[in-house]
TISEGU-301616 format. One record per residue (C-alpha): residue in three letters; x, y, z. Coordinates in pm, 1 decimal, padded with zeros to 6 digits. Layout:
N
REC   res          x          y          z
REC   ALA          X          Y          Z
...
This chain:
218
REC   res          x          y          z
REC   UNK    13066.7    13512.8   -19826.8
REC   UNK    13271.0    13191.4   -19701.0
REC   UNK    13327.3    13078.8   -19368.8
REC   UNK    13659.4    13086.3   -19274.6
REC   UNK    13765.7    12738.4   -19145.5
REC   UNK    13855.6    12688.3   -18785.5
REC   UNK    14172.4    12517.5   -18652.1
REC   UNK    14184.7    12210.9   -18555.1
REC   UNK    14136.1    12141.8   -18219.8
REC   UNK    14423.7    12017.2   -17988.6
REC   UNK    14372.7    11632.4   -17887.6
REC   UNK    14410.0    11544.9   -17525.4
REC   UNK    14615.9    11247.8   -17579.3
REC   UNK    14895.5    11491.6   -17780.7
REC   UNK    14842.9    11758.6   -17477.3
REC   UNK    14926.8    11430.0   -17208.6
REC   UNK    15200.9    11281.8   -17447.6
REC   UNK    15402.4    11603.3   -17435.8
REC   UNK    15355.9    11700.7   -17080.2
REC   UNK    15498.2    11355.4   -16998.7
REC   UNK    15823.5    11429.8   -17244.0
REC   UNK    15831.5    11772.6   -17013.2
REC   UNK    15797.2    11560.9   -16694.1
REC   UNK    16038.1    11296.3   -16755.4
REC   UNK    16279.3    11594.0   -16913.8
REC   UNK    16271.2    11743.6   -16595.7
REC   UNK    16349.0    11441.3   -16388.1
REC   UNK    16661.6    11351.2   -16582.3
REC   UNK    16772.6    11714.9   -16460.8
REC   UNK    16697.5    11642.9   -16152.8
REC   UNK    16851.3    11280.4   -16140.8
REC   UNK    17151.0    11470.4   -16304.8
REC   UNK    17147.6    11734.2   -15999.8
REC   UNK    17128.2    11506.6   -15768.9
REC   UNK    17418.9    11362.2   -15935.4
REC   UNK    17618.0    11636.9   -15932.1
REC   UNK    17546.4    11687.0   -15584.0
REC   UNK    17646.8    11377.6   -15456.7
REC   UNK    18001.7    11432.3   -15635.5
REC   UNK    18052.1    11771.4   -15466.2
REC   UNK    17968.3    11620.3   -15087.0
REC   UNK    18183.4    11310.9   -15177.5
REC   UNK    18462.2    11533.9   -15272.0
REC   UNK    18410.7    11790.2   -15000.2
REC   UNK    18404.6    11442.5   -14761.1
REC   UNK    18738.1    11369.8   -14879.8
REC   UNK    18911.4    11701.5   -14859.3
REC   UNK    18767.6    11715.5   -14489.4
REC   UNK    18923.4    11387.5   -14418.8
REC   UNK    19205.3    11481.9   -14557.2
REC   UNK    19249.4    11837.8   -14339.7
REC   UNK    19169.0    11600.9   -14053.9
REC   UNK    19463.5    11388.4   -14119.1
REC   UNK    19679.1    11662.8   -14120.9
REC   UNK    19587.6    11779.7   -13835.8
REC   UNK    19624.8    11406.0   -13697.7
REC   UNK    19966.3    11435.5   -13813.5
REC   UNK    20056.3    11807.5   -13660.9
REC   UNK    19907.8    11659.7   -13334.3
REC   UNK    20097.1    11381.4   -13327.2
REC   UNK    20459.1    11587.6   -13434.4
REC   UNK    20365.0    11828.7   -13167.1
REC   UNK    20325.0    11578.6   -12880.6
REC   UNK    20653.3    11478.7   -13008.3
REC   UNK    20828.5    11772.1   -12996.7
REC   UNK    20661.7    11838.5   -12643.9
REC   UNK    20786.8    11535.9   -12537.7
REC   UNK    21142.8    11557.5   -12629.7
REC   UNK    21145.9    11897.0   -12449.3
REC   UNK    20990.9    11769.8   -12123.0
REC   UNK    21283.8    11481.1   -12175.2
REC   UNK    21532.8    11795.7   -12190.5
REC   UNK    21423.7    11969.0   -11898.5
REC   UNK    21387.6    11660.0   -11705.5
REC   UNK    21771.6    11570.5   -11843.0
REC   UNK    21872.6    11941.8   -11716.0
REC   UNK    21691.7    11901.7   -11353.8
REC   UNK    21860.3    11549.5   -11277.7
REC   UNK    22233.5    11719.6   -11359.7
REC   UNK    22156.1    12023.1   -11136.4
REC   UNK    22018.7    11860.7   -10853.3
REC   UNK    22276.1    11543.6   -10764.4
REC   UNK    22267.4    11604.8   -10378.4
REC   UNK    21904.5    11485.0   -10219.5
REC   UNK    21712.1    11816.2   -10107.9
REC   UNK    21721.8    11823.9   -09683.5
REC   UNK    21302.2    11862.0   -09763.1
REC   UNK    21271.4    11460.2   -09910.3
REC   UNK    21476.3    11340.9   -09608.6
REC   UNK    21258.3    11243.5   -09263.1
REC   UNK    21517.4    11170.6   -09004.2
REC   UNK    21522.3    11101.8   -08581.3
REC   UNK    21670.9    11446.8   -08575.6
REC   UNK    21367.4    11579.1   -08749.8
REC   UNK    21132.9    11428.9   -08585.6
REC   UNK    21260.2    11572.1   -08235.2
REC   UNK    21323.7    11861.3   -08384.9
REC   UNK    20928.5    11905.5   -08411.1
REC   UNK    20835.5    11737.6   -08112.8
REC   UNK    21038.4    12012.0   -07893.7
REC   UNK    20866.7    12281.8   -08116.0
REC   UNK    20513.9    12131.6   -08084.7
REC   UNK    20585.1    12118.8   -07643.3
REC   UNK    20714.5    12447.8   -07637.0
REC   UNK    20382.7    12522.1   -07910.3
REC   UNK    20144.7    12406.5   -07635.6
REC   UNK    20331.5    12497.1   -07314.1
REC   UNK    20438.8    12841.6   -07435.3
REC   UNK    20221.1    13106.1   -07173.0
REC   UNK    20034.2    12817.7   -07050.6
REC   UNK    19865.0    12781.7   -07408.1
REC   UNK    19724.4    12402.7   -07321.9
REC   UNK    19495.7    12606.5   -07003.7
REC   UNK    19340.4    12823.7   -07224.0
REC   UNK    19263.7    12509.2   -07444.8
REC   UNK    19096.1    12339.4   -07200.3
REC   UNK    18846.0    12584.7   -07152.5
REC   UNK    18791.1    12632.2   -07499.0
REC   UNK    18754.3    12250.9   -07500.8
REC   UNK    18452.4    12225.3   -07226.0
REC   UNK    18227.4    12478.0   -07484.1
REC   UNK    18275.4    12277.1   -07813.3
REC   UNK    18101.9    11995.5   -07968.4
REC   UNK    18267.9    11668.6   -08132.6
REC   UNK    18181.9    11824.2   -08447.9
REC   UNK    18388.9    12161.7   -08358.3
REC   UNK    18637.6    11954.1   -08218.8
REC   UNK    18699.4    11752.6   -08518.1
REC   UNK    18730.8    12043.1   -08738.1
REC   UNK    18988.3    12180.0   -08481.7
REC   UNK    19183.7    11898.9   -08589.4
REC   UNK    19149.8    11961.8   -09015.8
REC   UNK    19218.4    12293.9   -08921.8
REC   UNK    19524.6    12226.8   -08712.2
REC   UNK    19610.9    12008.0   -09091.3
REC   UNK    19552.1    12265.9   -09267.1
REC   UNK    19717.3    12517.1   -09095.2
REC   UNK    20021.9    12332.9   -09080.7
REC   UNK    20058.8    12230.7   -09445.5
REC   UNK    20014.0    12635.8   -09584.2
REC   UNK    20278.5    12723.6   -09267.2
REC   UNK    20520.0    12424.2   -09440.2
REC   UNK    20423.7    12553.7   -09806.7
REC   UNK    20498.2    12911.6   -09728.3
REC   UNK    20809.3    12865.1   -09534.3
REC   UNK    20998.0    12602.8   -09694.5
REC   UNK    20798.8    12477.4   -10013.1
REC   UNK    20746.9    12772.7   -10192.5
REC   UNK    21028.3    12842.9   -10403.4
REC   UNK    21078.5    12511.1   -10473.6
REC   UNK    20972.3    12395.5   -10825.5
REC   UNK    21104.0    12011.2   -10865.3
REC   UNK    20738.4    11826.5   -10851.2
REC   UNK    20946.6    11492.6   -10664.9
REC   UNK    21044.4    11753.2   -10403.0
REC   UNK    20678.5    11894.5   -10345.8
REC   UNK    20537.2    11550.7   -10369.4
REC   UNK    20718.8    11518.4   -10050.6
REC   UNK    20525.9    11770.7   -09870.5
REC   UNK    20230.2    11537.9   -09704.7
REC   UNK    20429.7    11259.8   -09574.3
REC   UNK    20690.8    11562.6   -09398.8
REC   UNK    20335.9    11729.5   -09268.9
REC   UNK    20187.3    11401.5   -09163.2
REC   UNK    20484.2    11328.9   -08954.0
REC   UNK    20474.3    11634.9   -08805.0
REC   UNK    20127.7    11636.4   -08734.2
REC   UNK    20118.9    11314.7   -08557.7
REC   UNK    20389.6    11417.1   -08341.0
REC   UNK    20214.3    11717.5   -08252.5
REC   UNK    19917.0    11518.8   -08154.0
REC   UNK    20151.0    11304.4   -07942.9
REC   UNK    20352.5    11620.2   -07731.4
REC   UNK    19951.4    11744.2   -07721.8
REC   UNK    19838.4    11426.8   -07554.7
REC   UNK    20176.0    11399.4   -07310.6
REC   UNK    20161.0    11756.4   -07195.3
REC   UNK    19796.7    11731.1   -07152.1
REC   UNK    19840.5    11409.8   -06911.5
REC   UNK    20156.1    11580.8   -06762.1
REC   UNK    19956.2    11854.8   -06599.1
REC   UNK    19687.1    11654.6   -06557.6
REC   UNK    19774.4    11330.0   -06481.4
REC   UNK    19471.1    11230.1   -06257.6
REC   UNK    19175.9    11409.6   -06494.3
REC   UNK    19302.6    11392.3   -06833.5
REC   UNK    19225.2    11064.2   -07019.1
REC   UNK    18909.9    11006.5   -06801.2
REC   UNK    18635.0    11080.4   -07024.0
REC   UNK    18745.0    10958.0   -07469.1
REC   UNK    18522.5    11279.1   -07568.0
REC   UNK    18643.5    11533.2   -07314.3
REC   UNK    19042.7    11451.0   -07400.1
REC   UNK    18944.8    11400.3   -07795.4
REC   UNK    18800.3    11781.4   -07751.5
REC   UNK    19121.6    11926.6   -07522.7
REC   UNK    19369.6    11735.6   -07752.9
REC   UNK    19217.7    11923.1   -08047.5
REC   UNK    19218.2    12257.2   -07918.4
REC   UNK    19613.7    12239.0   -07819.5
REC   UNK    19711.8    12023.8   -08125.2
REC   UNK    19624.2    12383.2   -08298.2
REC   UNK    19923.8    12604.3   -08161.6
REC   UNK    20190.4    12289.4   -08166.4
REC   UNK    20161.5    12193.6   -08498.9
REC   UNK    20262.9    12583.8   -08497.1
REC   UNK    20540.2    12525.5   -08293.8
REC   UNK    20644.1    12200.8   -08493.9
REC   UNK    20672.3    12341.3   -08855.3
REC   UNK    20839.8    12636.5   -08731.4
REC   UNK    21108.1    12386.0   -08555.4
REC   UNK    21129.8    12167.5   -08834.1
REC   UNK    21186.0    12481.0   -09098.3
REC   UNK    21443.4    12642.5   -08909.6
REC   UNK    21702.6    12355.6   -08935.1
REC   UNK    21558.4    12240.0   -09262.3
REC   UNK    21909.5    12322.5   -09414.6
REC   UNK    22141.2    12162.9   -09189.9
């Protein structure tokens, strides 16, 4: 019987050759992917900066338009308010106005004796809160009172250099009814008067605001 013939055996140089035309098929796909890749992100790039110059744009129309309306309202505002509001205005009248209110503030049922016995148990460092609170006191009593309703900025602006004056010139009327009563002990000792001054500067500035307020319209 014959032999049936065997098949030739595959050469390794042919099995090599065509896994490098599978290799290098592949990395043209690749290359061609990556390609295609790179197109999308550039385009998606430029659509992004696109939206983002539209929104530029509305941004910039917007602050426009805000503007113009702040112009509007500002227009509006000058044409109402042609007479100068009695709360921008610091006059001599004023200024007595609050001194009387801050005496009467630390005179009223002898408040300036109960201060200076409040004054002999404090510390500077009390003390000198006395007189932030005494501030601050006086700026929410000026707020509240007279302030409040009001909504033209310039006119609030105003506010600290009105409470500043009438501050000082409560610490003033604190300092001359203090020596007035006690002519020969007050003003002795820097820390004992700093300490009494504080504790009466408390119910003037009371009594000054409420002065000032009350004829705030005349």
């Amino acid at each position: 019987m014959a032999k049936k013939k065997r098949g030739k055996k595959p050469n390794l140089s042919d099995i090599n050759r065509k896994l490098d035309v599978l290799l290098t098929g592949q990395r043209k796909i690749l290359k061609e992917e990556e390609e295609v890749e790179n197109e999308e992100e550039k385009v998606l790039g430029e659509e992004k900066e696109e939206l983002a110059e539209e929104k530029k744009v509305e941004k910039i129309e917007g602050e426009e338009i805000s503007e113009l309306e702040k112009l509007e309202r500002l227009e509006k505002e000058v044409e109402k308010q042609v007479e100068v509001h009695p709360l921008r205005k610091i006059t001599y009248k004023d200024v007595a106005r609050g001194a009387v209110g801050a005496f009467f503030g630390a005179v009223a049922h002898y408040t300036f004796l109960y201060g200076i016995e409040v004054a002999d148990k404090l510390d500077v460092v009390r003390a000198s809160v006395l007189y932030l609170l005494s501030f601050s006191i006086g700026a929410v009593f000026i707020y509240i009172t007279g302030f409040r309703k009001i909504k033209d900025i310039k006119v609030l602006a105003f506010l600290p250099i009105r409470l500043i004056v009438l501050y000082i010139t409560s610490i003033v009327m604190s300092i001359l009814v203090l020596y007035f009563f006690y002519p020969t002990t007050f003003g002795v000792s820097f820390l004992t008067s700093y300490k009494q001054v504080a504790t009466v500067t408390l119910t003037a500035i009371l009594g000054a605001c409420t002065a000032d307020l009350i004829g705030k319209g005349e």
